[in-house]
FILO-518589 format. One record per residue (C-alpha): residue number from 1; z, y, x. Coordinates in nm, 3 decimals, padded with zeros to 5 digits. Last residue first. Example, Ala and Ser with C-alpha at 12.3 -4.5 7.8 and 13.67 -1.06 7.14 Angstrom:
REM FILO-518589
R/num/pz/py/px
R/2/00.714/-00.106/01.367
R/1/00.780/-00.450/01.230
This chain:
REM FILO-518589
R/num/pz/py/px
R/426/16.802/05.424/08.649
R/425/16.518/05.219/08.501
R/424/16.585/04.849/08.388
R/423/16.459/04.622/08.627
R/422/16.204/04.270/08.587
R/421/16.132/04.183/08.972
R/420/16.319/03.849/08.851
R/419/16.072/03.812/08.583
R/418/15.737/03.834/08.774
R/417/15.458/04.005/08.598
R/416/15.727/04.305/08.616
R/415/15.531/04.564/08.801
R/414/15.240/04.461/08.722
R/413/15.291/04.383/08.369
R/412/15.460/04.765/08.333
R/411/15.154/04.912/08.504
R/410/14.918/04.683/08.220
R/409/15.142/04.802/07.952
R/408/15.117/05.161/08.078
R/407/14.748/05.131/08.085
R/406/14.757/04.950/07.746
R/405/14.951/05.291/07.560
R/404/14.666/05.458/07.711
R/403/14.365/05.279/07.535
R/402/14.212/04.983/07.689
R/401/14.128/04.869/07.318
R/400/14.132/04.491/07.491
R/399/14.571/04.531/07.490
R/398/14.604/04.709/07.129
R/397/14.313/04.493/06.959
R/396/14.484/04.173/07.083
R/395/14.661/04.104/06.728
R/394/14.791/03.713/06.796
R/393/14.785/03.497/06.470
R/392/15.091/03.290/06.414
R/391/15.049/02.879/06.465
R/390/15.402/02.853/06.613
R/389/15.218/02.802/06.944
R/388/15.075/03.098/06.977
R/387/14.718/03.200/06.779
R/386/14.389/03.373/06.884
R/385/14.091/03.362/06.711
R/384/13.774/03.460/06.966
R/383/13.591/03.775/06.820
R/382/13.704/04.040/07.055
R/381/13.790/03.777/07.357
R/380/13.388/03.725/07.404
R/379/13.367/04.124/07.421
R/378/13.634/04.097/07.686
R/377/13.497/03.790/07.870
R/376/13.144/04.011/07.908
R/375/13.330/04.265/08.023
R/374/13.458/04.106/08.300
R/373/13.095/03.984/08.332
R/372/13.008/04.350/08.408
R/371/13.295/04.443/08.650
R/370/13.194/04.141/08.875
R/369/12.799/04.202/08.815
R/368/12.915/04.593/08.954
R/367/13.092/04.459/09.227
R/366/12.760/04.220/09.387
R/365/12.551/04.500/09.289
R/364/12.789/04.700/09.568
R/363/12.791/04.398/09.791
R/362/12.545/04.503/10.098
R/361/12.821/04.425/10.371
R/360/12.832/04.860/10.418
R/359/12.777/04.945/10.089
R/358/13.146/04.751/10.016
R/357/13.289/04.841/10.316
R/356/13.228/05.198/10.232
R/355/13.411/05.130/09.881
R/354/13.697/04.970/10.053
R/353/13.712/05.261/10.272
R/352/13.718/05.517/09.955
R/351/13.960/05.296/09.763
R/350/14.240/05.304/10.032
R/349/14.288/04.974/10.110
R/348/14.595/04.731/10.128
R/347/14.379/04.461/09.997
R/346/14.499/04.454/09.660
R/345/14.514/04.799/09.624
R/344/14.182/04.786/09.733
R/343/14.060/04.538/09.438
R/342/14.215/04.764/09.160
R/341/14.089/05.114/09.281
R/340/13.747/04.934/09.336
R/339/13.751/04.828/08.979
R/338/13.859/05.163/08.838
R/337/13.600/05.323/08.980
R/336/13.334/05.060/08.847
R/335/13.454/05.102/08.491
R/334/13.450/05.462/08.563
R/333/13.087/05.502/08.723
R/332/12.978/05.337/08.379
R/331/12.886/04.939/08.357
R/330/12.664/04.794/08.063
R/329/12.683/04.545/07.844
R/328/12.321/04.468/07.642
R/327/12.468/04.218/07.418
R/326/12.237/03.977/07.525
R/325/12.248/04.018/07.909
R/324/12.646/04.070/07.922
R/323/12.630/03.709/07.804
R/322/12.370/03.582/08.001
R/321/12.585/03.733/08.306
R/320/12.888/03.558/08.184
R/319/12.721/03.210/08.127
R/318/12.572/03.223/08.422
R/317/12.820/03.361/08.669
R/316/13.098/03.065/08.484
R/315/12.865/02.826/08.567
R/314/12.815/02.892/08.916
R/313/13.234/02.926/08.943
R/312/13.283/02.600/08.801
R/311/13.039/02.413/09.045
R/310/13.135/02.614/09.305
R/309/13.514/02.486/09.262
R/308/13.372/02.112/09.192
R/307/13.185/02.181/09.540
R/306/13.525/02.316/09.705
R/305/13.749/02.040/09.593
R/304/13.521/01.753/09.689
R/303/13.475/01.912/10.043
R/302/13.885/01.958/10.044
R/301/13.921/01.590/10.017
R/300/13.635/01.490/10.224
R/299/13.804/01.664/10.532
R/298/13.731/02.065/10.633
R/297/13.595/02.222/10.924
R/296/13.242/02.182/11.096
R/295/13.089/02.516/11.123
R/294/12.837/02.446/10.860
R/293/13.123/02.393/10.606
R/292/13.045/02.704/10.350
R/291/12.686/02.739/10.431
R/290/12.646/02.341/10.363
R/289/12.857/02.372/10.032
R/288/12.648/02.703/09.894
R/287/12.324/02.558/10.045
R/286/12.436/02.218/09.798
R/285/12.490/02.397/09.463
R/284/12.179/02.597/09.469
R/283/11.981/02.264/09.544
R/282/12.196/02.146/09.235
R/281/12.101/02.307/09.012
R/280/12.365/02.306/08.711
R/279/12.243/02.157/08.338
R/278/12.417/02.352/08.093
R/277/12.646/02.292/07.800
R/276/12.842/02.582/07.689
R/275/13.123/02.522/07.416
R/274/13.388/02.389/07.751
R/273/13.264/02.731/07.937
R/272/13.371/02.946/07.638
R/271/13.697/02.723/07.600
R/270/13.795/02.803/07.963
R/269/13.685/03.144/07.964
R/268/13.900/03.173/07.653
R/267/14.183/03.036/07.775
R/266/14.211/03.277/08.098
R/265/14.166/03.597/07.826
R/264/14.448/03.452/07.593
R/263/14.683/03.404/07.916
R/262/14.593/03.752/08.028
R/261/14.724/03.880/07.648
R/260/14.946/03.675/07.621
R/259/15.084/03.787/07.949
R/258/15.092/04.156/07.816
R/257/15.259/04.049/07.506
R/256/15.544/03.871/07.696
R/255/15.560/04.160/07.942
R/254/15.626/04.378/07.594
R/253/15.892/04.173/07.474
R/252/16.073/04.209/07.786
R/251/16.051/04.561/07.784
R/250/16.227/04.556/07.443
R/249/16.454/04.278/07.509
R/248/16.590/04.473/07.813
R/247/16.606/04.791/07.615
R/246/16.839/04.636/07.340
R/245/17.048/04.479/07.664
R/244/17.111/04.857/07.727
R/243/17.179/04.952/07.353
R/242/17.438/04.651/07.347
R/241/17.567/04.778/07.698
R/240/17.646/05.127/07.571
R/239/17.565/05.483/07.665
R/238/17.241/05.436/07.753
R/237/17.057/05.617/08.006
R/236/17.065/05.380/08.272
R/235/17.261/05.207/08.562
R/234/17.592/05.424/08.545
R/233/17.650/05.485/08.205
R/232/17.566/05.107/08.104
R/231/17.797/04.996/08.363
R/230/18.078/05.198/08.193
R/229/18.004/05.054/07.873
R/228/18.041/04.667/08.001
R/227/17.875/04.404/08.205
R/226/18.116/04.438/08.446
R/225/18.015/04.527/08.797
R/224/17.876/04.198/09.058
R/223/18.045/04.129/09.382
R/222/17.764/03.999/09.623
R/221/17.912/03.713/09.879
R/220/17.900/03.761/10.216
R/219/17.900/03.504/10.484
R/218/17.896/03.665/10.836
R/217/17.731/03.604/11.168
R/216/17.535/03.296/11.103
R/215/17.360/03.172/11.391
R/214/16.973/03.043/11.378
R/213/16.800/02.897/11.623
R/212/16.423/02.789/11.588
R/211/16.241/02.530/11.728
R/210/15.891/02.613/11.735
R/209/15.611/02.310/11.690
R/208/15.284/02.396/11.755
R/207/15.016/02.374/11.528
R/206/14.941/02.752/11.484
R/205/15.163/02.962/11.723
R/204/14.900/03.258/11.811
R/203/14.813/03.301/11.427
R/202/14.827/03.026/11.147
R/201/14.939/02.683/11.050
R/200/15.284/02.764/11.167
R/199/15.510/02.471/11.264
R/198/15.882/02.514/11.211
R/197/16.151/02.270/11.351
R/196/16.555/02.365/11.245
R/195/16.863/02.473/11.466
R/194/17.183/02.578/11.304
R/193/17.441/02.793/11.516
R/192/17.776/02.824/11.311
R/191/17.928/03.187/11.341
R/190/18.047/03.226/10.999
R/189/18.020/02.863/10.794
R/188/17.713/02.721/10.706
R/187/17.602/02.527/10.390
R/186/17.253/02.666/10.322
R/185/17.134/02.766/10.676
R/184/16.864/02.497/10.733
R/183/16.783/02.478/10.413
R/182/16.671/02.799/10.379
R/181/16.497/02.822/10.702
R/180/16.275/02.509/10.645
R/179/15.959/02.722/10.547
R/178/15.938/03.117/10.728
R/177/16.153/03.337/10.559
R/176/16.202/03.416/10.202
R/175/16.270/03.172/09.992
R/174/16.501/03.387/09.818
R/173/16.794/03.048/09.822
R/172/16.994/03.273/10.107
R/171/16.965/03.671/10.071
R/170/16.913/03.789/10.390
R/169/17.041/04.047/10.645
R/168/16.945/04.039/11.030
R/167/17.163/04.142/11.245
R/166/16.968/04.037/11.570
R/165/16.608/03.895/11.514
R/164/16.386/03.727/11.704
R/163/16.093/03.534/11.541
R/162/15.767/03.701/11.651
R/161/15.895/03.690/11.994
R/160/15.835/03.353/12.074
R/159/16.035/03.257/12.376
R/158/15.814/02.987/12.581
R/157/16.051/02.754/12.696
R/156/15.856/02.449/12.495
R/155/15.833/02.700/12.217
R/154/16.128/02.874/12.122
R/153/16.255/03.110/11.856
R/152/16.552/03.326/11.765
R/151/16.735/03.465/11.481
R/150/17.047/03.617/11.468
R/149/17.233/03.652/11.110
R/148/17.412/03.844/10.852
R/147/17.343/03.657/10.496
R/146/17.367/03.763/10.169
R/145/17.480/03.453/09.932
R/144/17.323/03.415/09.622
R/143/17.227/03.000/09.760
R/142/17.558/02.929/09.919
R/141/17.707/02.970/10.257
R/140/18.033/02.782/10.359
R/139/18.329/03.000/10.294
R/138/18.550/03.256/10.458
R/137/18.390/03.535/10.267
R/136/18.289/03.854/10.376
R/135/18.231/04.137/10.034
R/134/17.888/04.281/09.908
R/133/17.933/04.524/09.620
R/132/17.700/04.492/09.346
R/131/17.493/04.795/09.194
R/130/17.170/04.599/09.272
R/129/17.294/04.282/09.139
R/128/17.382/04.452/08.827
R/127/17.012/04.492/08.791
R/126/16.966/04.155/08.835
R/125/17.224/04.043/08.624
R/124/17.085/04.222/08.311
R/123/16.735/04.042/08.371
R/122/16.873/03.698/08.380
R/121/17.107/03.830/08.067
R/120/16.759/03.888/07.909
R/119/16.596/03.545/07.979
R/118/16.957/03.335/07.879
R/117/16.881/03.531/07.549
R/116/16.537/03.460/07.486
R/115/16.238/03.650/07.439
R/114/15.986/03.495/07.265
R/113/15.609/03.578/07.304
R/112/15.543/03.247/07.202
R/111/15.305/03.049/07.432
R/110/14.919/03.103/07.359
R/109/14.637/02.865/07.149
R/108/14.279/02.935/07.178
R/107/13.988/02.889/06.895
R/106/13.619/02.931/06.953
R/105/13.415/02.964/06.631
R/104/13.464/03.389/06.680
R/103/13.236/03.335/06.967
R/102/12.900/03.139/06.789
R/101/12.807/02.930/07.107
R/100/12.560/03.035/07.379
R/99/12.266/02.852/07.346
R/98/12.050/02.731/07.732
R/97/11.796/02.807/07.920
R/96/11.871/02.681/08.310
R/95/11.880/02.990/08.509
R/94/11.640/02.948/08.839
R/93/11.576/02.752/09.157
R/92/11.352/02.855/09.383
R/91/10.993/02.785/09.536
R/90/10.822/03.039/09.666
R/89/10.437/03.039/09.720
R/88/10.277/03.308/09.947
R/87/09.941/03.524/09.967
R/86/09.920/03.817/10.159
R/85/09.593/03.994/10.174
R/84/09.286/03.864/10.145
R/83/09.074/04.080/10.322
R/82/09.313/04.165/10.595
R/81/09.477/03.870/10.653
R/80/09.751/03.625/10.551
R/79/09.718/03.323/10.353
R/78/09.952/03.033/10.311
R/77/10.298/03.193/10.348
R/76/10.528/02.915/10.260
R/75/10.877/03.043/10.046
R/74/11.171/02.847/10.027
R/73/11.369/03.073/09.773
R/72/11.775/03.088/09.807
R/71/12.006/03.054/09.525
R/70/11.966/03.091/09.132
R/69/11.673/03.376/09.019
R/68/11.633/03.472/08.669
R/67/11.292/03.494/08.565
R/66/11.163/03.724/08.319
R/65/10.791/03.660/08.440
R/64/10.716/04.077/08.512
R/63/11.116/04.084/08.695
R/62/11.039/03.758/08.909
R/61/10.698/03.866/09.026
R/60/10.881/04.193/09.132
R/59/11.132/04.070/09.292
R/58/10.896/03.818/09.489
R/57/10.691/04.078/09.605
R/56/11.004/04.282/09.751
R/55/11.158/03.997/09.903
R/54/10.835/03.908/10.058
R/53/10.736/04.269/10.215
R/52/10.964/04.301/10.418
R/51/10.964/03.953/10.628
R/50/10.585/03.984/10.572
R/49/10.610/04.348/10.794
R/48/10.788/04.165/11.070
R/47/10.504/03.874/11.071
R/46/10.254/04.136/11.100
R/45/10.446/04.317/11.356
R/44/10.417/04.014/11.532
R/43/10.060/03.896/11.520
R/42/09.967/04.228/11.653
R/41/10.101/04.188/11.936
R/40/10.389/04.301/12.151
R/39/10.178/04.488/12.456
R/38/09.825/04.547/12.246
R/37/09.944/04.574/11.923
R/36/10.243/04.837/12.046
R/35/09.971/05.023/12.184
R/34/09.745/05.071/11.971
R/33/10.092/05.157/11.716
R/32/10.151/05.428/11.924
R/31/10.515/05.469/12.100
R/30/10.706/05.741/11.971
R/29/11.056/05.556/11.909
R/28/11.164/05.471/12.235
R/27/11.006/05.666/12.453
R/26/10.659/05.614/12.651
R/25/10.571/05.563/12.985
R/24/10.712/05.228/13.048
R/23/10.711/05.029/12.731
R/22/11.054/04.940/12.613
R/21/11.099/04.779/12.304
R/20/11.349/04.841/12.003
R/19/11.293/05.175/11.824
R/18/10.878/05.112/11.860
R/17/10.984/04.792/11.709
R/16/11.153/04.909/11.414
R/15/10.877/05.215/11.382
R/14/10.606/04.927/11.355
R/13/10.778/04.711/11.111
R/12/10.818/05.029/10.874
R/11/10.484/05.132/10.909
R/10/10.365/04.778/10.829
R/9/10.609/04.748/10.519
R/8/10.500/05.033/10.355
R/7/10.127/04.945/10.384
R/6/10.162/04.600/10.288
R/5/10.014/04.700/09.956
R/4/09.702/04.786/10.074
R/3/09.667/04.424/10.200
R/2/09.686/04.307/09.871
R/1/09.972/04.094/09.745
């Protein structure tokens, strides 16, 4: 790089350090670069402005060669002055060449989209569930059971407040509280005390043993309506229970499409990366391991876990972004809207603070690749033939169109991805 070039980066190294040193008799920020050669050095600010400038030169070389950069560069600075300019050798790994497969050769097989009839009275129960009556029952306490109870725990003495409780109303067999709880309680009578040992792996408590007291105030078992007519009336907008167990089946059916649909995507990846052969570096490989366990934590086990998990993940970053590369995919302000819409929720975000955390840490070309080789899988899932495991052909054109009838199938598959959280509306 010429000197000239170095220009920008100069200027900028000597404003940053005019910002950050104190030289008596001048303010921060307006001190003259003389001076800032003669106090700091100039040896400095030259080495600030090569910090700038490399990156830069480097992208560039990269972008006129068509190279595709893997990892971290080790780059020597051999020459630096004013005549010559910079000069500096980097040495990096890049992407391996490699022949992506024909995509409508790859072949993936789904579960039925069935709906069976044990699945739909599961569903039917549920919602009578919620019009149940709850009703005290002499009996020892079975998984169904609601539960009134007091909680307490203790460490060593200590009381640990984040497990009191008084009154406290749960459904036994959920699998809801914290582990050992469940069977702890199951088989208690109305005001039995049961004591079990919990050790939390996180937070203030992690590693040390609680014991925790329960007592059982009250039994209570859930009465459940009739399946019948009346029932029908009440929960929904049917007028019979044959049209309401109709409307199960139907929603049903429609989860079952939706998860062939995510289990046809998932399959494909797999196949896709199964088709590719490529030769991973593994330089790139290793800083990702040492970065990840430089502070010391983690056993062989989860070491060997970890590197065959960045092993599949590199690959899968390649092979996507090569993808998305040849068939010229691109990403619209939508795409990337709904994205961060998508990934807050999922943090508990609203979408314009995940999206200024996201400039903030630098990652916004980090989101946009993500959205991009999602796309790439899409267009690989256009042409991939898809079949469940009666051998029928699965039509995915409905749920990759991305059409309005799929955004209601996708809310419905969220909502109901789970069977159990499957409900009939009111």
């Amino acid at each position: 790089m010429p000197f000239a070039e170095l220009q920008p980066s100069l200027d900028l190294a000597y404003a940053r350090i005019s910002s950050q040193v104190n030289i008596p008799g001048f303010r921060k920020g307006k001190i003259p670069t003389r001076i800032i050669d003669q106090r700091v050095g100039r040896g400095v600010v030259l080495e600030e402005a090569v910090n700038d400038a490399i990156p830069a030169g480097l992208a560039q070389a990269m972008i006129e060669n068509k190279i595709v950069q893997l990892g971290r560069p080790e780059v020597d600075v051999t020459t630096l002055d004013e005549e010559t300019g910079l000069i500096f050798t980097a040495e990096l790994d890049v992407r391996p060449e490699f022949e992506l497969p024909k995509f409508d050769s790859l072949k993936v097989v789904v579960d039925n989209a069935e709906v069976t009839v044990d699945q739909v009275e599961e569903q039917l129960t549920g919602l009578r569930g919620r019009f149940g009556a709850l009703k005290e029952v002499t009996r020892a306490a079975k998984d169904g059971d609601v539960l009134l109870v007091d909680l307490s725990g203790d460490h060593e003495g200590q009381v640990v407040e984040e497990l009191a409780a008084t009154a406290f109303s749960y459904e036994l067999g959920s699998d809801d509280m914290v582990p050992g709880f469940d069977d702890a309680v199951r088989g208690a009578n109305a005001e039995e005390v049961r004591h079990f040992l919990f050790t939390p792996s996180a937070g203030q408590w992690s590693g040390k043993g609680i014991t925790v007291e329960v007592t059982v105030k009250a039994v209570r078992e859930r009465e459940l309506p009739d399946a019948d007519d009346q029932f029908a009336q009440l929960a929904s907008e049917f007028d019979t229970i044959g049209e309401l167990r109709e409307d199960i089946r139907t929603r049903l059916g429609r989860v079952r499409l939706i998860e062939q649909a995510y289990q046809a995507r998932d399959l494909t990846h797999d196949a896709l990366m199964e088709a590719v052969k490529i030769d991973l570096p593994d330089r790139t490989i290793q800083d990702e391991i040492e970065a990840h366990f430089e502070d010391g934590h983690g056993d062989d086990a989860h070491k060997a876990e970890f590197e065959t998990n960045t092993r599949s993940g590199l690959k899968s970053r390649i092979v996507l972004d090569k993808i998305a590369e040849v068939e010229d995919l691109q990403v619209n302000d939508a795409e990337l809207s709904q994205w961060l819409m998508q990934e807050a929720q999922r943090y508990n975000m609203a979408p314009d603070q995940f999206a200024d955390q996201l400039v903030q840490a630098g990652q916004v070309q980090g989101a946009v690749s993500e959205v991009r080789r999602a796309k790439a899988l899409a267009h690989v899932l256009e042409s991939v033939n898809v079949v469940d495991k009666s051998g029928n052909k699965i039509d995915l054109e409905s749920v990759l169109r991305g059409d309005e009838s799929n955004e209601d199938f996708d809310a419905e598959f969220d909502a109901s991805s789970d069977e159990e959280n499957f409900e009939a509306d009111e």
